[in-house]
CHARMM-style PDB file with segment names, atoms N, HN, CA, C and O in Angstrom:
ATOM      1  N   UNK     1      69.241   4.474  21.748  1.00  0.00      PROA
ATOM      2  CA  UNK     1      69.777   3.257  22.334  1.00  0.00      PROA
ATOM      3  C   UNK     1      69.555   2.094  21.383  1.00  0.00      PROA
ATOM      4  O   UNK     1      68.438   2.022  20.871  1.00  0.00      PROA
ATOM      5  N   UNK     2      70.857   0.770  20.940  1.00  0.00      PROA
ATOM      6  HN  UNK     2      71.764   0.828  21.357  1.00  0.00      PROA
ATOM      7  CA  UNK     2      70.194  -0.166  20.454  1.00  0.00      PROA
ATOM      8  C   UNK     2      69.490  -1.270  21.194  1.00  0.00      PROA
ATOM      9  O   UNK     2      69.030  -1.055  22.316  1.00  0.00      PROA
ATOM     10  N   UNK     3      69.393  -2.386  20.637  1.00  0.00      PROA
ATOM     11  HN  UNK     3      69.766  -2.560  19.726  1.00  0.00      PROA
ATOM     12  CA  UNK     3      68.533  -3.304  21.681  1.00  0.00      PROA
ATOM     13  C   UNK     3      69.059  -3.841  22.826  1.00  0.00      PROA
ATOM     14  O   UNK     3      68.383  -4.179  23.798  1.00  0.00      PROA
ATOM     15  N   UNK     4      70.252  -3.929  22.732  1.00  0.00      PROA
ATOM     16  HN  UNK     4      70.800  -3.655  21.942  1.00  0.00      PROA
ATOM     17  CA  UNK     4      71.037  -4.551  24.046  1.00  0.00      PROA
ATOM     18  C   UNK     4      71.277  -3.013  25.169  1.00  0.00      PROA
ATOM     19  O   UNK     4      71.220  -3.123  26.394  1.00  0.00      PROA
ATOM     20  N   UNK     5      71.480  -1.966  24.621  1.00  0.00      PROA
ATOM     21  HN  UNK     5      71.525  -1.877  23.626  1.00  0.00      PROA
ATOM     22  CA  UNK     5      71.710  -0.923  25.749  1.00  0.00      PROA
ATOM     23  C   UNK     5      70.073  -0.909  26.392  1.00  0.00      PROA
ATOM     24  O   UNK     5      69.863  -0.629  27.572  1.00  0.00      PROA
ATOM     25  N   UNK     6      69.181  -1.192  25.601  1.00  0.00      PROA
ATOM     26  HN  UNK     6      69.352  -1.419  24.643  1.00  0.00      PROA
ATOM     27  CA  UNK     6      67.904  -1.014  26.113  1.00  0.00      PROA
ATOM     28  C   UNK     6      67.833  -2.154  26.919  1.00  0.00      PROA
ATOM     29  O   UNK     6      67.786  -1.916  28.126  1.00  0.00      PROA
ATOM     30  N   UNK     7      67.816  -3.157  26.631  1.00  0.00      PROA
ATOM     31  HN  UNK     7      67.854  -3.351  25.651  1.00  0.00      PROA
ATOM     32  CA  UNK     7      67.769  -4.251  27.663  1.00  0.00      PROA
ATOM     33  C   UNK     7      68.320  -4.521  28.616  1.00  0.00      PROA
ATOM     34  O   UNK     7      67.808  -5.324  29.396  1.00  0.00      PROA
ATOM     35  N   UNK     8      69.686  -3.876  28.904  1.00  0.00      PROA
ATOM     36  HN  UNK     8      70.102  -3.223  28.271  1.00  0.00      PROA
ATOM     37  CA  UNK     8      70.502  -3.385  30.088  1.00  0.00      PROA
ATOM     38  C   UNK     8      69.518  -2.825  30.811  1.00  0.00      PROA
ATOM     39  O   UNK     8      68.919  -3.226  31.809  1.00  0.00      PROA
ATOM     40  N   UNK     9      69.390  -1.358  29.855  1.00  0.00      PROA
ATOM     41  HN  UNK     9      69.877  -1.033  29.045  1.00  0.00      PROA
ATOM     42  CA  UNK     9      68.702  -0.171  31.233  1.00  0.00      PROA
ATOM     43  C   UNK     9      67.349  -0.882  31.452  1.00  0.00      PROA
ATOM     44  O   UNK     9      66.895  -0.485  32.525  1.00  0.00      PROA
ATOM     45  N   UNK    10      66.584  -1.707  30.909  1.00  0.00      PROA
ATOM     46  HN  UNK    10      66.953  -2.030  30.037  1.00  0.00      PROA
ATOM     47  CA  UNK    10      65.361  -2.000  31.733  1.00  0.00      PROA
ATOM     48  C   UNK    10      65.709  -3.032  32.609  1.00  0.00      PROA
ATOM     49  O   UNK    10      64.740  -3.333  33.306  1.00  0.00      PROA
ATOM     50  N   UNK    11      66.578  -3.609  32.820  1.00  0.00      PROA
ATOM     51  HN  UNK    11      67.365  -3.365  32.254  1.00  0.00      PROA
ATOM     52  CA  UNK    11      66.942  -4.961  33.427  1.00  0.00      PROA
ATOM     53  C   UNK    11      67.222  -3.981  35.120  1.00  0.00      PROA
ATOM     54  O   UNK    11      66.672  -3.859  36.214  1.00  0.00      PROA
ATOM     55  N   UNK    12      68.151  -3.594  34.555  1.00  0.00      PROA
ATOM     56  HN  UNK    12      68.598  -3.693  33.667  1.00  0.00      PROA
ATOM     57  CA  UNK    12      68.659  -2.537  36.037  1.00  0.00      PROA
ATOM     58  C   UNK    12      67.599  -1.763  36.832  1.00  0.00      PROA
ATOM     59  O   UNK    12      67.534  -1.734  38.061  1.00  0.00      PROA
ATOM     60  N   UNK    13      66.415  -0.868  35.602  1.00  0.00      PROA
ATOM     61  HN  UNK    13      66.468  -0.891  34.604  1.00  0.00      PROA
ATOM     62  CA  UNK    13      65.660  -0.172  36.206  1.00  0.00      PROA
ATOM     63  C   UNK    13      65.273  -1.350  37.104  1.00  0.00      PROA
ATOM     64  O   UNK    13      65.822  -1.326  38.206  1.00  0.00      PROA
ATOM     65  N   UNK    14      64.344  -2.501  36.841  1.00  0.00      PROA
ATOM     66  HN  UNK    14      63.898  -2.520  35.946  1.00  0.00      PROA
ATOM     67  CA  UNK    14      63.843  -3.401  37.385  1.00  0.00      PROA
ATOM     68  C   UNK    14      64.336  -3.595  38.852  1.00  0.00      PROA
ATOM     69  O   UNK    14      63.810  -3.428  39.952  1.00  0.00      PROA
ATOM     70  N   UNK    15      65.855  -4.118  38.318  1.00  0.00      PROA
ATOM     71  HN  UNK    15      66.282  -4.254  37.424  1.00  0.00      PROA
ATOM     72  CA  UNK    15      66.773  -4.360  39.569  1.00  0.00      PROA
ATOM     73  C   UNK    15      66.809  -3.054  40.473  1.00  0.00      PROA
ATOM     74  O   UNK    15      66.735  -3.286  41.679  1.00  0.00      PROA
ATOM     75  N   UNK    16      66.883  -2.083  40.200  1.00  0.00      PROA
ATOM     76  HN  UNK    16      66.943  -1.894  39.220  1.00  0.00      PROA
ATOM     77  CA  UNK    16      66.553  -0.988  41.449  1.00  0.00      PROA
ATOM     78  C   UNK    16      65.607  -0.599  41.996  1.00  0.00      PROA
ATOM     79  O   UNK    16      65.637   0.029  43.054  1.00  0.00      PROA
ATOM     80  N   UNK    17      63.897  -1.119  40.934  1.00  0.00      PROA
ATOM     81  HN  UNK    17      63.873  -1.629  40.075  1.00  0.00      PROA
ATOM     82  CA  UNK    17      63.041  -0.641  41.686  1.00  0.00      PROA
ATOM     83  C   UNK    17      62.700  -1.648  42.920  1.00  0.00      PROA
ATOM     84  O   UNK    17      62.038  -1.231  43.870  1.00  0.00      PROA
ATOM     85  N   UNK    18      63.037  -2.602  42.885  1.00  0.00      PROA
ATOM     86  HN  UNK    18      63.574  -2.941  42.113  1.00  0.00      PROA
ATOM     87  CA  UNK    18      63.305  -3.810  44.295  1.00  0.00      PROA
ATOM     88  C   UNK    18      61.893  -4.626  43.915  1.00  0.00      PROA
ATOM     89  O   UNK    18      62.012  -5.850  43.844  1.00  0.00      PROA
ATOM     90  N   UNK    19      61.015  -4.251  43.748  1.00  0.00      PROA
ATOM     91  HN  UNK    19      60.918  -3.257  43.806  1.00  0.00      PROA
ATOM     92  CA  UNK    19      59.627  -4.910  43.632  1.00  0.00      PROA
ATOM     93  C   UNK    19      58.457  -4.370  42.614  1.00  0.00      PROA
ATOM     94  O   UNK    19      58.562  -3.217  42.195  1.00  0.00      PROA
ATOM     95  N   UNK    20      57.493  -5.074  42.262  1.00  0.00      PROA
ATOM     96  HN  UNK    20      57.408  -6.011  42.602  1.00  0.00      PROA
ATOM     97  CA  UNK    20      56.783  -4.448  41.797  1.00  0.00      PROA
ATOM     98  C   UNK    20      55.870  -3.638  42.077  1.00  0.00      PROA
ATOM     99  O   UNK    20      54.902  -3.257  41.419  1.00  0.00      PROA
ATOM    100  N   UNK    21      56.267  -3.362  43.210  1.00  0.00      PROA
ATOM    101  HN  UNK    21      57.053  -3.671  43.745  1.00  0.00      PROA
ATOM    102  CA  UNK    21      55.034  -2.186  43.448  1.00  0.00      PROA
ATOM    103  C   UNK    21      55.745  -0.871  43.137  1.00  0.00      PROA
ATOM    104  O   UNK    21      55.167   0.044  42.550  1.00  0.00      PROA
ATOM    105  N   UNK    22      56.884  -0.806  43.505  1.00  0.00      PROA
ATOM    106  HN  UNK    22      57.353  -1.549  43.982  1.00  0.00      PROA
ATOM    107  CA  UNK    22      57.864   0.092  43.505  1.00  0.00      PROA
ATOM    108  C   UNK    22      57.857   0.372  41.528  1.00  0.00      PROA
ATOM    109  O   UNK    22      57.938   1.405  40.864  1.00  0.00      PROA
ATOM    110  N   UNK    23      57.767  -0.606  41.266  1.00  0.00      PROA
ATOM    111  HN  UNK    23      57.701  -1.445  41.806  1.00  0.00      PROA
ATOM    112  CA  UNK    23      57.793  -0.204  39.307  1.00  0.00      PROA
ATOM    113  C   UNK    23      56.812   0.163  38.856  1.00  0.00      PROA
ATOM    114  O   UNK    23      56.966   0.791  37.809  1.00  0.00      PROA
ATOM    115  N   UNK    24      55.306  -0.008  39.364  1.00  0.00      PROA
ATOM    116  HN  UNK    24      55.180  -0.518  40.215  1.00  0.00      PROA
ATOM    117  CA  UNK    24      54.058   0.162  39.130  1.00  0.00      PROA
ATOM    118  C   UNK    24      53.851   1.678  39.144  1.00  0.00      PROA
ATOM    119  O   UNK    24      53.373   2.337  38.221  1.00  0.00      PROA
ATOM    120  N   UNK    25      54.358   2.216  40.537  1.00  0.00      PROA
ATOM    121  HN  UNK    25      54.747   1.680  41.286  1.00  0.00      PROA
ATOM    122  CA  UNK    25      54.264   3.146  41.058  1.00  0.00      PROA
ATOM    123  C   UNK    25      55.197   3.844  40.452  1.00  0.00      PROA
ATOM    124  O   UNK    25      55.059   5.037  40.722  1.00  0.00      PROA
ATOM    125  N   UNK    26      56.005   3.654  39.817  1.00  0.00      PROA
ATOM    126  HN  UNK    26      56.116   2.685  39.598  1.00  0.00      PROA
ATOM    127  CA  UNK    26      57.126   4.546  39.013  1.00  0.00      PROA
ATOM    128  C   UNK    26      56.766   4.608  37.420  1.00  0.00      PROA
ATOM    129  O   UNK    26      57.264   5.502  36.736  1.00  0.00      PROA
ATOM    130  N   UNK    27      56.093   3.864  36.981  1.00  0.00      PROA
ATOM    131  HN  UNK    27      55.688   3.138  37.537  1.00  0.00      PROA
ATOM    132  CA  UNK    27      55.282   3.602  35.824  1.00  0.00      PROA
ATOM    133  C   UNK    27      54.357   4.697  35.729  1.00  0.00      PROA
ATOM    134  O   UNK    27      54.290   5.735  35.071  1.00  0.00      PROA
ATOM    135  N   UNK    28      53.624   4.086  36.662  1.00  0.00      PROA
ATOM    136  HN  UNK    28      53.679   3.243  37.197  1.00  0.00      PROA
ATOM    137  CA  UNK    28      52.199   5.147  36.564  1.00  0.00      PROA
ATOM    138  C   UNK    28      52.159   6.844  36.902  1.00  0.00      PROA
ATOM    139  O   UNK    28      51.253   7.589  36.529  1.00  0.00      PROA
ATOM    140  N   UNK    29      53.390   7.272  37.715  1.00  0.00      PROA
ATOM    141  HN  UNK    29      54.126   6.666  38.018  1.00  0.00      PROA
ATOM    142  CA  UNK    29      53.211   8.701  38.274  1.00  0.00      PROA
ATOM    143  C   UNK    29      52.952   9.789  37.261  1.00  0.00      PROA
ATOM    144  O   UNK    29      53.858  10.058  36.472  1.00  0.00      PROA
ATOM    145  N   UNK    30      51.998  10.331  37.213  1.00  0.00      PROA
ATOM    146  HN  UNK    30      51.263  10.112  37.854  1.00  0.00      PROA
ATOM    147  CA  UNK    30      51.603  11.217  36.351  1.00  0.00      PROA
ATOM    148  C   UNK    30      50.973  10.757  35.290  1.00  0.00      PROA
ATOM    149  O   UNK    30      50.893  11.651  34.447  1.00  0.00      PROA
ATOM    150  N   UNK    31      50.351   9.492  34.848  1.00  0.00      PROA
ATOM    151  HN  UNK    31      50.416   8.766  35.532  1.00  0.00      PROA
ATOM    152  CA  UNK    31      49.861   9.465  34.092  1.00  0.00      PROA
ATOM    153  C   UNK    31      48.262   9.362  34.417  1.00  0.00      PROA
ATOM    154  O   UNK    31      47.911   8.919  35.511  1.00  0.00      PROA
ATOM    155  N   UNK    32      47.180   9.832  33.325  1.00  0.00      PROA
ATOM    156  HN  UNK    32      47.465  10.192  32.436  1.00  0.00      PROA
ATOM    157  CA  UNK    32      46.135   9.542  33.257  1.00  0.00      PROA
ATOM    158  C   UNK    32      45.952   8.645  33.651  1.00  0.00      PROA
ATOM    159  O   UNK    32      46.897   7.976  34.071  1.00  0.00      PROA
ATOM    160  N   UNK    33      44.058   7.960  33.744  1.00  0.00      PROA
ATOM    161  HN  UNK    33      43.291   8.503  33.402  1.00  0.00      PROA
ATOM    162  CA  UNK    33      43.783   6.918  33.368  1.00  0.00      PROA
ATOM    163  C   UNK    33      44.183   6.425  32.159  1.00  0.00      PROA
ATOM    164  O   UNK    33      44.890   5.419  32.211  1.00  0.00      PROA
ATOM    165  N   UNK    34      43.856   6.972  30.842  1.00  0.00      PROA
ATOM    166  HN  UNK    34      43.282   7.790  30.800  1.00  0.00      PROA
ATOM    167  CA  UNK    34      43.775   6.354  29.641  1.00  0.00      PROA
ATOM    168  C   UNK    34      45.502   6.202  29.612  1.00  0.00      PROA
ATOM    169  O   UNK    34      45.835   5.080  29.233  1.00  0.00      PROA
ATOM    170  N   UNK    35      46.573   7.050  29.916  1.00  0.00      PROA
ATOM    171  HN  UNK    35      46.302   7.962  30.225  1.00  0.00      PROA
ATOM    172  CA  UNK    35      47.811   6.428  29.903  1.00  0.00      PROA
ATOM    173  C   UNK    35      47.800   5.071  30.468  1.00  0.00      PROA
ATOM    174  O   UNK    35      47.773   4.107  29.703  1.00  0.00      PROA
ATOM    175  N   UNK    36      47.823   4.875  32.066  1.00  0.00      PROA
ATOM    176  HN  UNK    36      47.844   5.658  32.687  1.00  0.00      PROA
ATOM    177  CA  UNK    36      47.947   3.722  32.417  1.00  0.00      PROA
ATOM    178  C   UNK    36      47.008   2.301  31.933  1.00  0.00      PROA
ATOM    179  O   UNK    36      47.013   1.167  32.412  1.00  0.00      PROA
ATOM    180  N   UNK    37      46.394   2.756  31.037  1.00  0.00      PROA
ATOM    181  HN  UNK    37      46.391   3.677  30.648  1.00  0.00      PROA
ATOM    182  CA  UNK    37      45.498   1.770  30.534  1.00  0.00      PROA
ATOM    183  C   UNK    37      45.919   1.025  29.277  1.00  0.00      PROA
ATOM    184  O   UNK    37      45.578  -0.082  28.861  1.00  0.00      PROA
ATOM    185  N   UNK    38      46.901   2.098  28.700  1.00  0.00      PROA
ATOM    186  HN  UNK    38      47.178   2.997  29.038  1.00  0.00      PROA
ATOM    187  CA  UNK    38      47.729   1.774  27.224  1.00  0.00      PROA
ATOM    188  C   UNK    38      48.964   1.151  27.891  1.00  0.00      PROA
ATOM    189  O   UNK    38      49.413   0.181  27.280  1.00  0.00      PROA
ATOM    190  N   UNK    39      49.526   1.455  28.869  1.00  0.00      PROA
ATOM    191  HN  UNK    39      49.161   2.243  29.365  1.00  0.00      PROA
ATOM    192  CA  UNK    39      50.925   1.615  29.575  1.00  0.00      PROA
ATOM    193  C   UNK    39      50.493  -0.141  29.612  1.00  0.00      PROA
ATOM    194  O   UNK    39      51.130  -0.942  28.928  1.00  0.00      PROA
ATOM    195  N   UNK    40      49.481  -0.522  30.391  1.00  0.00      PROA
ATOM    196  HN  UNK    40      48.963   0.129  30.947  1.00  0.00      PROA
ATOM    197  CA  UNK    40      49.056  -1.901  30.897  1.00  0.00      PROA
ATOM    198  C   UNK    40      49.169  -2.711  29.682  1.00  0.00      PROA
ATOM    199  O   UNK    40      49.848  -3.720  29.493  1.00  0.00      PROA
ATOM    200  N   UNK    41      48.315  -2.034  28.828  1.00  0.00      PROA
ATOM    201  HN  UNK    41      47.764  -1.215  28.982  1.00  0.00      PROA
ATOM    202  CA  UNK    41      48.244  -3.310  27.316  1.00  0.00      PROA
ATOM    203  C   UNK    41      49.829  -3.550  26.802  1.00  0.00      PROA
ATOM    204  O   UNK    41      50.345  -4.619  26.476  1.00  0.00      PROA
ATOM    205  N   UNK    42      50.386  -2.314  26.833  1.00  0.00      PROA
ATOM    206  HN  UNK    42      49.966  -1.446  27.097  1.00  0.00      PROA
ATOM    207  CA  UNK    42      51.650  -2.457  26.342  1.00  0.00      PROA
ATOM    208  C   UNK    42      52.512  -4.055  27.017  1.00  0.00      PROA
ATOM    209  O   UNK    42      52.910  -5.037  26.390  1.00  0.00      PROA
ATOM    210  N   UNK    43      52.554  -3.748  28.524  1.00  0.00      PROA
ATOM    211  HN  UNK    43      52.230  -2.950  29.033  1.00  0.00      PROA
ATOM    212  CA  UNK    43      53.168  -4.757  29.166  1.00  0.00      PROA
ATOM    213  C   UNK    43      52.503  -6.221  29.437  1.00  0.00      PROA
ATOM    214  O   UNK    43      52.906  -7.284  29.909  1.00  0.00      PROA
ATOM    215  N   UNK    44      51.217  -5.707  28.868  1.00  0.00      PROA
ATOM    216  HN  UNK    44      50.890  -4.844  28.484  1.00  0.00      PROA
ATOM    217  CA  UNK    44      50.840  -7.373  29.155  1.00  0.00      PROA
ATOM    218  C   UNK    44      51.194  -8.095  27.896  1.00  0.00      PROA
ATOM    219  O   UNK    44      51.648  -9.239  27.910  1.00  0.00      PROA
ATOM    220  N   UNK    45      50.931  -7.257  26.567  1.00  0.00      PROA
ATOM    221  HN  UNK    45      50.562  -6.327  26.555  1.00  0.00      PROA
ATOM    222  CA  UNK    45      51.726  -7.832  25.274  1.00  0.00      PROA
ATOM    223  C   UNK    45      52.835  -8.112  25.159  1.00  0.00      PROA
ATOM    224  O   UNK    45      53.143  -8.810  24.193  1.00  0.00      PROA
ATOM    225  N   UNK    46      54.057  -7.593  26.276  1.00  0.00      PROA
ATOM    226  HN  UNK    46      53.807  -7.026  27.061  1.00  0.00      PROA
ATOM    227  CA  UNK    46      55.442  -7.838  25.908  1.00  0.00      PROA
ATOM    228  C   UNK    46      55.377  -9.316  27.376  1.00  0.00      PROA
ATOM    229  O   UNK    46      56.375 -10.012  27.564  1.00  0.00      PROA
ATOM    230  N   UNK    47      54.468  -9.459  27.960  1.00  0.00      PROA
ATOM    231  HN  UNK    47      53.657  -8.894  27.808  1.00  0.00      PROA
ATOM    232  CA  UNK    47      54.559  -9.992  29.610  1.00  0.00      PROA
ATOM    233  C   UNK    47      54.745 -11.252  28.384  1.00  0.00      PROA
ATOM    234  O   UNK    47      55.783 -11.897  28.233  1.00  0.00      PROA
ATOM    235  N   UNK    48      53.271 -11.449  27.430  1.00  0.00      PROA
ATOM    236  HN  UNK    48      52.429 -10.925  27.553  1.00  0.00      PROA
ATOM    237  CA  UNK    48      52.765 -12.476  26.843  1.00  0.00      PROA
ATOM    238  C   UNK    48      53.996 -13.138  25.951  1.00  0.00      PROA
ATOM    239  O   UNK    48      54.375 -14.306  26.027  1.00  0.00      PROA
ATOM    240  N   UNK    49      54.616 -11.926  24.941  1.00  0.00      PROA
ATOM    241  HN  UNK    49      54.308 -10.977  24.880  1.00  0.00      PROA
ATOM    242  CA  UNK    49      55.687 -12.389  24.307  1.00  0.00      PROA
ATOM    243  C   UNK    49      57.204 -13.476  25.154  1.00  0.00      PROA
ATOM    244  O   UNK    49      57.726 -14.569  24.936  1.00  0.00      PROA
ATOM    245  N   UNK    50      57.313 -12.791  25.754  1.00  0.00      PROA
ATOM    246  HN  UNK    50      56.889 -11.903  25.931  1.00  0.00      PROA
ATOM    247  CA  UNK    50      59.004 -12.684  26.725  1.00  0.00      PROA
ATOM    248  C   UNK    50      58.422 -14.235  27.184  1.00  0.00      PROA
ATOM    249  O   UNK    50      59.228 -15.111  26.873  1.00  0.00      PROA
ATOM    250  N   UNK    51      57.261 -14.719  27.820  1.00  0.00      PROA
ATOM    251  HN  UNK    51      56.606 -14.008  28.073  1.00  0.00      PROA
ATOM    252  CA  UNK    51      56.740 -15.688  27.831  1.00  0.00      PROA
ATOM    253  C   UNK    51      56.901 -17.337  27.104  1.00  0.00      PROA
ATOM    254  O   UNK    51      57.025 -18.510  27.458  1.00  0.00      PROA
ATOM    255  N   UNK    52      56.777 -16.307  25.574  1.00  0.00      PROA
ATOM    256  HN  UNK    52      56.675 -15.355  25.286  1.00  0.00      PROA
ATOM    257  CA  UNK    52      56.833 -17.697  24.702  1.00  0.00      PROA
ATOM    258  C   UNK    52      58.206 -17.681  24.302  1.00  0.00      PROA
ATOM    259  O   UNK    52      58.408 -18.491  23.398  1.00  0.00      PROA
ATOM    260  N   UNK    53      59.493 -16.872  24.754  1.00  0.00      PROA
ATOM    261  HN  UNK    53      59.329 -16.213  25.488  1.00  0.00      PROA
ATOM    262  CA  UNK    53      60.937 -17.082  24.115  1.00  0.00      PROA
ATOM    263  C   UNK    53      61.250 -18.535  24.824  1.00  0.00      PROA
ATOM    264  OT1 UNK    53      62.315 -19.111  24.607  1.00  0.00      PROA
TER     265      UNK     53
END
């Protein structure tokens, strides 16, 4: 995918999971602890970026 098809499909995923619990919970299924712990840093670094645009 380039950057705009990617930014579509996460925009939509978003838009279908209705809330965040619903994305959390679709995030996390099956992963470890130590996944959801990387999974977290990941999004708090992009939370932080998307922030300062």
């Amino acid at each position: 995918m380039d950057l705009e098809q990617r930014s579509r499909f996460l925009h939509r995923y978003i838009e279908l999971a209705g809330n965040p619990d619903t994305l959390d919970e679709d995030l996390a299924h099956g992963l470890a602890t130590l996944g959801r712990l990387q999974l977290a840093t990941i999004l708090e670094e992009t939370s932080r970026r998307l922030k300062q645009l």
